[in-house]
C-alpha positions in Angstrom: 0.0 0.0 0.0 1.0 3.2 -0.9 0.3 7.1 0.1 -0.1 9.8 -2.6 0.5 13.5 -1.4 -0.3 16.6 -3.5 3.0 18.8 -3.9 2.1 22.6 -3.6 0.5 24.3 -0.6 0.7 20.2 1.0 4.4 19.5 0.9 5.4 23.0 -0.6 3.9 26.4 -0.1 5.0 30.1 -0.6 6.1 33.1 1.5 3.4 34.8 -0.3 0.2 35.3 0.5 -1.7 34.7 -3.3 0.2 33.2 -6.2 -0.5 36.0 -8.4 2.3 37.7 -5.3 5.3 35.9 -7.7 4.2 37.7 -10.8 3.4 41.4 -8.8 7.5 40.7 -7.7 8.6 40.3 -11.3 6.7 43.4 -12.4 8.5 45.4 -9.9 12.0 43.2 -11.0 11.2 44.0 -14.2 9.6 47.0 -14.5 6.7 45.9 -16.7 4.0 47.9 -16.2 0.8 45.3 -16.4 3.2 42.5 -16.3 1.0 40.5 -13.6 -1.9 40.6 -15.1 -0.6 39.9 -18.7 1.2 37.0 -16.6 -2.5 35.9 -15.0 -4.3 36.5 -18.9 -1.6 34.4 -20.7 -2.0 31.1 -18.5 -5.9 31.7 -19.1 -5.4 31.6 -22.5 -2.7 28.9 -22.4 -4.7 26.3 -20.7 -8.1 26.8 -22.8 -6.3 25.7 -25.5 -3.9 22.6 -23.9 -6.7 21.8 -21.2 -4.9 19.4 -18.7 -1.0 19.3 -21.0 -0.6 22.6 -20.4 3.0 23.4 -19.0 4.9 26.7 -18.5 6.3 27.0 -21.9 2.6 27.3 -23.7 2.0 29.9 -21.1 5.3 32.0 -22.3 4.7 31.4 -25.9 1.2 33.1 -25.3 3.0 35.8 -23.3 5.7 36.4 -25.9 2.5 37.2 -28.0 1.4 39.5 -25.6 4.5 41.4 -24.6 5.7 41.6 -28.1 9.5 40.4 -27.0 12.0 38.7 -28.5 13.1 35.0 -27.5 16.4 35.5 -25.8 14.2 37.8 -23.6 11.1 35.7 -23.0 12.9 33.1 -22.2 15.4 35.2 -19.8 11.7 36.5 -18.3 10.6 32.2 -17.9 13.7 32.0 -15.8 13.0 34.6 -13.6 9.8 33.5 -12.6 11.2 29.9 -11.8 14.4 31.5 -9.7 11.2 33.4 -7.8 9.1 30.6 -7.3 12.4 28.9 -5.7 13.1 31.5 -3.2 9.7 32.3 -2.6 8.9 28.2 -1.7 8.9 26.9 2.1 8.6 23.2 3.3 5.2 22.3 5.3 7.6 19.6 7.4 5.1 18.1 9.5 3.5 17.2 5.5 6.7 16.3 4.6 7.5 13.6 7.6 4.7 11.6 6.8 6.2 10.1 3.5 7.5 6.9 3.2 9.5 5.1 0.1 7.5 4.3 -2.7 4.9 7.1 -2.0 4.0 8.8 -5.0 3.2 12.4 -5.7 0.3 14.3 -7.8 0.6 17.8 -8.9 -1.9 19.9 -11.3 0.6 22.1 -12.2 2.1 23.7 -15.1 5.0 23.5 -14.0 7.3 20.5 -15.4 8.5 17.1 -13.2 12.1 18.6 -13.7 11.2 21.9 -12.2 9.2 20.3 -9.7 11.9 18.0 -8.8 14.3 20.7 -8.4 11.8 22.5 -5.5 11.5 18.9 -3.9 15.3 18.5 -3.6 15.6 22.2 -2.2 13.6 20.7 0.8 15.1 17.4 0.9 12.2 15.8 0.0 12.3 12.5 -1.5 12.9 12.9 -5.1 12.9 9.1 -5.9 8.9 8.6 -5.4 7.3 8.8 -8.5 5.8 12.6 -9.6 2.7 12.3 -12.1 2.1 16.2 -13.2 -0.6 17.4 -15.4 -2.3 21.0 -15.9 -5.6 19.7 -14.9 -5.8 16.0 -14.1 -7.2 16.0 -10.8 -9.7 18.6 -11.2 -11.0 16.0 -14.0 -10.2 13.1 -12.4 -8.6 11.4 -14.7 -5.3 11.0 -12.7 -7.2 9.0 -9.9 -8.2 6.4 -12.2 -5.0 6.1 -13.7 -3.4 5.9 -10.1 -6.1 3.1 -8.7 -5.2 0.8 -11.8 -1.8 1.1 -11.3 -1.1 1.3 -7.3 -2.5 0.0 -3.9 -3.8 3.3 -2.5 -4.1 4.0 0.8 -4.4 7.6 1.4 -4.0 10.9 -0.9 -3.5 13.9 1.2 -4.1 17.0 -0.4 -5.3 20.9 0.4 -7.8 21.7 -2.5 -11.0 20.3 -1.0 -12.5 19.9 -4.4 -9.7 18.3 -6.6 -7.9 16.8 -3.9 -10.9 15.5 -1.6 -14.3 15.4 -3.5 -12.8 14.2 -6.9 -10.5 11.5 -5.1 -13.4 9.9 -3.0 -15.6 9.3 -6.2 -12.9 6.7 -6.8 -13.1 5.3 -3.4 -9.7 6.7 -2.3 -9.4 7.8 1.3 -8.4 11.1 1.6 -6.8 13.3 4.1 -7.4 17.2 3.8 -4.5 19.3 5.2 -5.4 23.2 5.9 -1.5 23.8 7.0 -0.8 26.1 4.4 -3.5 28.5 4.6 -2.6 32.1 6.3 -3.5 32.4 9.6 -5.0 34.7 11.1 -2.2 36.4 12.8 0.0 36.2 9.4 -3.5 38.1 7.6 -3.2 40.6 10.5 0.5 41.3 9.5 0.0 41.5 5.5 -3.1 43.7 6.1 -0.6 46.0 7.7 1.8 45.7 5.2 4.3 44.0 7.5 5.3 41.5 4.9 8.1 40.4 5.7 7.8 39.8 9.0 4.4 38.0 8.2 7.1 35.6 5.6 9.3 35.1 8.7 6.3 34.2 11.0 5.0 31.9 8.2 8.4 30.0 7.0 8.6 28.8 10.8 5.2 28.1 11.3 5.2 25.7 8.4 8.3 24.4 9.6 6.3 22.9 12.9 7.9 19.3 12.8 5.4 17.4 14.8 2.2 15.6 13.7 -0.7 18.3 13.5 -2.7 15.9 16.0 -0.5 16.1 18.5 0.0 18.6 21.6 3.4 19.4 20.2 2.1 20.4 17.2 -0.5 22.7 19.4 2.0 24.2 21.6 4.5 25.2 18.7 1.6 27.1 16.4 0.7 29.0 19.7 4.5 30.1 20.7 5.3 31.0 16.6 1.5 32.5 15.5 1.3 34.5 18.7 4.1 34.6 21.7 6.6 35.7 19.1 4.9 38.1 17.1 4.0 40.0 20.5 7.7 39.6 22.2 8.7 41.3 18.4 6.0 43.9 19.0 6.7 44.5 22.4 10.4 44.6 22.0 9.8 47.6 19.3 7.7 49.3 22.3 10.7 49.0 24.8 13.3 50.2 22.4 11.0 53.1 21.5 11.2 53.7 25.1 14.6 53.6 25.9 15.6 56.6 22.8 12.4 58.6 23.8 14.1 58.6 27.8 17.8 58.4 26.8 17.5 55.4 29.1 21.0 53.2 29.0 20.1 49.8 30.3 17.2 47.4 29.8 16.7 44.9 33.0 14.7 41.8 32.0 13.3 40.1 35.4 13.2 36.3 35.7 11.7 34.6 35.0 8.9 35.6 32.8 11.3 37.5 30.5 13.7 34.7 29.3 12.3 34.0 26.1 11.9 38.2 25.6 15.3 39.3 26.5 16.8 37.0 23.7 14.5 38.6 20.8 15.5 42.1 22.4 18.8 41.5 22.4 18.6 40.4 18.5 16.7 42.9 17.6 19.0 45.7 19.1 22.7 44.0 19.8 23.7 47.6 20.7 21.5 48.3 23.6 23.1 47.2 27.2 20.5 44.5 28.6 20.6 42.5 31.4 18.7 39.0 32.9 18.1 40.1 36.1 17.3 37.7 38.3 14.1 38.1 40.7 11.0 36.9 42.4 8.3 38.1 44.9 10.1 35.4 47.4 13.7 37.2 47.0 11.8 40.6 47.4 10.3 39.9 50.5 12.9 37.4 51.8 16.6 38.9 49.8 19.3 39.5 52.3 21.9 42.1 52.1 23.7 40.8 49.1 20.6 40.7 47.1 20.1 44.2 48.1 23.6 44.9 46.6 22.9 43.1 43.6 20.1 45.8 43.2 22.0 48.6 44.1 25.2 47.5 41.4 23.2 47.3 38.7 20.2 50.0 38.6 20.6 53.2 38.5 18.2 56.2 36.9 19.0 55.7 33.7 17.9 52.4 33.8 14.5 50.6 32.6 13.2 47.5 34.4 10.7 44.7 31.8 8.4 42.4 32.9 5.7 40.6 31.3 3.1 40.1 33.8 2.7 41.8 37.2 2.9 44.7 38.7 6.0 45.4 40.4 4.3 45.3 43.9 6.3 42.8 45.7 9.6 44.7 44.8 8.8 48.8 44.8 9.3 48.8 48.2 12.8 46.8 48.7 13.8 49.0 45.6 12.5 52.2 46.9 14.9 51.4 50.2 17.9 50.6 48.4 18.0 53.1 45.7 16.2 55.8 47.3 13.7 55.9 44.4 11.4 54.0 42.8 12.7 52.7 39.5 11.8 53.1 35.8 9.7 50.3 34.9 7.3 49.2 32.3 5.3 46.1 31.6 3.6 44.2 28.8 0.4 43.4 31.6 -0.5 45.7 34.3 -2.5 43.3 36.6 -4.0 45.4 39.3 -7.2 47.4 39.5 -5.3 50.4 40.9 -3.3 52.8 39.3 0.6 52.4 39.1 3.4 54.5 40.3 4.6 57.7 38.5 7.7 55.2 36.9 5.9 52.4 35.9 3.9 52.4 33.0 2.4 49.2 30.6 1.2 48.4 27.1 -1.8 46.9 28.6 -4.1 46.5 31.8 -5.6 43.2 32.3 -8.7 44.6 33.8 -8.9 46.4 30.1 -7.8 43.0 28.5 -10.9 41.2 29.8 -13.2 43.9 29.4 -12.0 44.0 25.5 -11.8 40.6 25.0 -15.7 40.2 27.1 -16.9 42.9 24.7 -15.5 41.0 21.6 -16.4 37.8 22.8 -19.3 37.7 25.2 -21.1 34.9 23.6 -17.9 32.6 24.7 -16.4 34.6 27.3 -17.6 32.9 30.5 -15.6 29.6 29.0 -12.6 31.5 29.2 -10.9 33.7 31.9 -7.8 35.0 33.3 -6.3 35.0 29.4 -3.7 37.2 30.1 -1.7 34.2 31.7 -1.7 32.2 28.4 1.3 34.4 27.2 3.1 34.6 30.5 2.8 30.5 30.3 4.2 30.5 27.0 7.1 32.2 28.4 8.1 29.8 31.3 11.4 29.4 32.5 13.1 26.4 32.9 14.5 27.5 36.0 12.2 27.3 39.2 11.5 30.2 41.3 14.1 32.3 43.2 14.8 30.9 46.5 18.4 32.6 47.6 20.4 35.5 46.6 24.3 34.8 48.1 27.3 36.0 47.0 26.4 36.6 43.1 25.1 33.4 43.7 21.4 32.5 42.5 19.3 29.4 43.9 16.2 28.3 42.5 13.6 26.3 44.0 12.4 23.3 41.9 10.7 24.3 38.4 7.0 23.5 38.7 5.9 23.2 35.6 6.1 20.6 32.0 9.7 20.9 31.1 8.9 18.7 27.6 6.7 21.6 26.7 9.1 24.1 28.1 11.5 22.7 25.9 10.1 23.5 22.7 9.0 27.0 23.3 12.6 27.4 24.5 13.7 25.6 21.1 11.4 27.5 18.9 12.7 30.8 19.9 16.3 29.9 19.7 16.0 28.7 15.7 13.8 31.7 14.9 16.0 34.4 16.3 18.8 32.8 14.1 16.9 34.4 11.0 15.4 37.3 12.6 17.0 40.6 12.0 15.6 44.5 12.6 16.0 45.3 9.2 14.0 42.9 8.1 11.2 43.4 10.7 8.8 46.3 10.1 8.0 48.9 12.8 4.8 48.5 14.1 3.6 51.6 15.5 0.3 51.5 17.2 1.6 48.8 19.8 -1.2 48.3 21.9 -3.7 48.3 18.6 -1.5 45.5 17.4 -1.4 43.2 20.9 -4.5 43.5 21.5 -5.4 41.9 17.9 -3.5 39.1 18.0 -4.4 38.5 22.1 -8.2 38.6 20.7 -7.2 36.1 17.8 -5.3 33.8 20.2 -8.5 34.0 22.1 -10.4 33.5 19.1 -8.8 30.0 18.0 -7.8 28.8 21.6 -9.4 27.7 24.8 -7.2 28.7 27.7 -7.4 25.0 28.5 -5.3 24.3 25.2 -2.2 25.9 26.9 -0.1 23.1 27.3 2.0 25.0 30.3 -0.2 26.4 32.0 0.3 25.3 35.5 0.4 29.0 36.7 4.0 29.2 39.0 2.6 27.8 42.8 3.4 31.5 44.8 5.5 29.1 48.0 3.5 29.5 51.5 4.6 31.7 53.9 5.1 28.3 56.3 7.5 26.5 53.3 9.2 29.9 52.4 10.2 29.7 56.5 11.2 26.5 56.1 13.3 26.8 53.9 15.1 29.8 55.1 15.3 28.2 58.6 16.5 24.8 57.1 19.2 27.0 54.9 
């Protein structure tokens, strides 16, 4: 038995968000006014006359006709579009790990098996199961008669519900649709903005999720590249913004909520001076005189203090007394009713959040609750809470929560950073417009109860915290 798979947006999509995006990029290349739509009008022509043998070279002959041009330059024009299709092409891996030797492929495409070959090698697919490609074949059906004759068929997977689903089940093939490739949300949120390249960074990762899409895995790692990132980016662009409006010198990311942050900060902006500076409400209630040092050496006015989640409470008071003032210090979530000190300021309140998110949602909203702490548990640690401060030494209590799932969040944001780069990121400037559209998609397309993580951090007892300073 034997699986077929459909090649593009199954195994292979684009950056892009339509297809007609390739031949908009060679219009600019070239500078041929109409050149997209003469591209689109060619292939129409093209394949009423071939039907299902059409192939890339009838469309340029019908395009040479249109753009009155030589040979030497239609041809050079062919090759353009095929170099663009390559760069522009992403693997959809978790697709891609489900085939097996002897599998076969089925493509309506125009393009031919050598070209198609050539974007299946790029991603190290396997390039030694067969590849049937016509113009047309599926949509008629006449490629799934010729397949059940010929092979055992177990399964064709495929994302065009109608040529790939519908048209394969009238032969009694089981099919598998796949909806991988299709833009998300978020990634329609960052075209619609005209953010396009980051919305082709946030996409070439998301396709590159390697576990099975009916798996938690697969869950977690959609959540931590469609949303966690995308906000750490955006919030990131907020802090910086900050620093230059204050001619602030120092960024101070507390532990533990900030671990994933500090490293797409630090990316983003190599130049600024940041810091993982390590805290807890324990160590601010509990922290000796060397963690009062440790404040004192390495905050001063001119520095800024990020957390994710809070409100600073715990600590204003411990670093009121040892500075002599409370510090600079802004947060992604502001999570008390009251209003903050004169230095602290947040992109968000969480009393705001849920009364946005009731107001967009009040048909669901009583089924979810407390949203806010889906990001902070998307941005666990994998150290446990801060226990002891001694001697520039820092000791954590055990970590409470999944470390598997930890893992790859942690993972995630390690690969992704090795591509990411501020010139290649688009400023968004309406920050808390932008959060507050992709929190209300997350909320949208996830239960709270599809966090993976969340096990909120277990705040110690005021008996176990005594214990273990007596014990220590």
């Amino acid at each position: 038995m034997v699986n077929s798979f459909d090649i593009f947006d199954t195994l292979i999509a684009r950056e892009c968000k339509n297809p007609k995006d390739i031949f908009f990029i060679m219009e600019n290349i070239l500078n041929l006014k109409n050149f997209a739509n003469n591209r689109v009008k060619s292939e129409e022509i093209s394949h009423n006359i071939y039907k299902i043998n059409n192939n890339l070279d009838n469309i340029y002959s019908e395009l040479q006709k249109i753009l009155k041009v030589d040979d030497n330059e239609i041809e050079k024009i062919k090759l353009l579009e095929l170099d663009i299709e390559y760069k522009n092409s992403i693997p959809i891996i978790s697709n891609i790990n489900k085939i097996k030797d002897g599998d076969i492929y089925l493509s309506d495409m125009y393009l031919s098996n050598d070209q198609i070959i050539n974007l299946l090698k790029k991603h190290n697919i396997n390039v030694n199961n067969k590849l049937y490609v016509t113009s047309g074949g599926k949509a008629e059906g006449s490629i799934y008669n010729y397949i059940i004759n010929n092979y055992k068929l177990d399964l064709h997977t495929g994302d065009n519900y109608v040529s790939d689903i519908i048209n394969a089940e009238k032969f009694n093939i089981k099919t598998k649709y796949t909806t991988i490739s299709k833009f998300t949300d978020v990634e329609n949120f960052l075209y619609d903005n005209k953010c396009y390249v980051f919305q082709k960074l946030i996409r070439k990762y998301r396709l590159q999720n390697p576990y099975d899409e009916t798996t938690k895995e697969f869950t977690l790692y959609n959540q931590q590249i469609s949303y966690n990132i995308p906000i750490l980016i955006i919030f990131s662009q907020q802090i910086y913004n900050i620093i230059t409006s204050e001619n602030l010198d120092k960024v101070l990311f507390l532990s533990r909520d900030c671990c994933l942050l500090i490293k797409i900060f630090k990316k983003l902006y190599p130049n600024i001076n940041c810091m993982y500076f390590y805290s807890s409400r324990i160590i601010n209630t509990n922290g000796g005189s060397d963690y009062q040092k440790y404040i004192k050496e390495n905050i001063n006015n001119k520095s800024l203090i990020i957390d994710l989640n809070g409100s600073f409470n715990s600590g204003r008071e411990l670093y009121k007394k040892c500075l002599g003032y409370y510090p600079r210090c802004h947060l992604l979530q502001y999570d008390m009713f009251k209003e903050p000190f004169n230095n602290l300021s947040y992109l968000i309140k969480n009393i705001d959040l849920d009364f946005f998110l009731r107001s967009k949602y009040s048909n669901i909203y009583n089924n979810f609750g407390k949203y806010y702490h889906f990001i902070e548990a998307l941005n666990y640690d994998l150290d446990g809470t801060l226990i002891f401060y001694v001697e520039n030494i820092n000791l954590n209590y055990y970590n409470e929560n999944n470390e598997k799932y930890i893992n790859i969040a942690h993972r995630l944001v390690e690969n992704f950073i090795q591509d990411l780069q501020l010139k290649n990121i688009e400023q968004i400037h309406n920050y808390k417009e932008a959060f507050l559209n992709i929190y209300s998609l997350l909320f949208k397309n996830y239960n709270i109860k599809d966090n993976l993580i969340l096990d909120p951090p277990k705040i110690l007892s005021n008996n176990l915290i005594k214990k273990i300073y007596n014990k220590n």
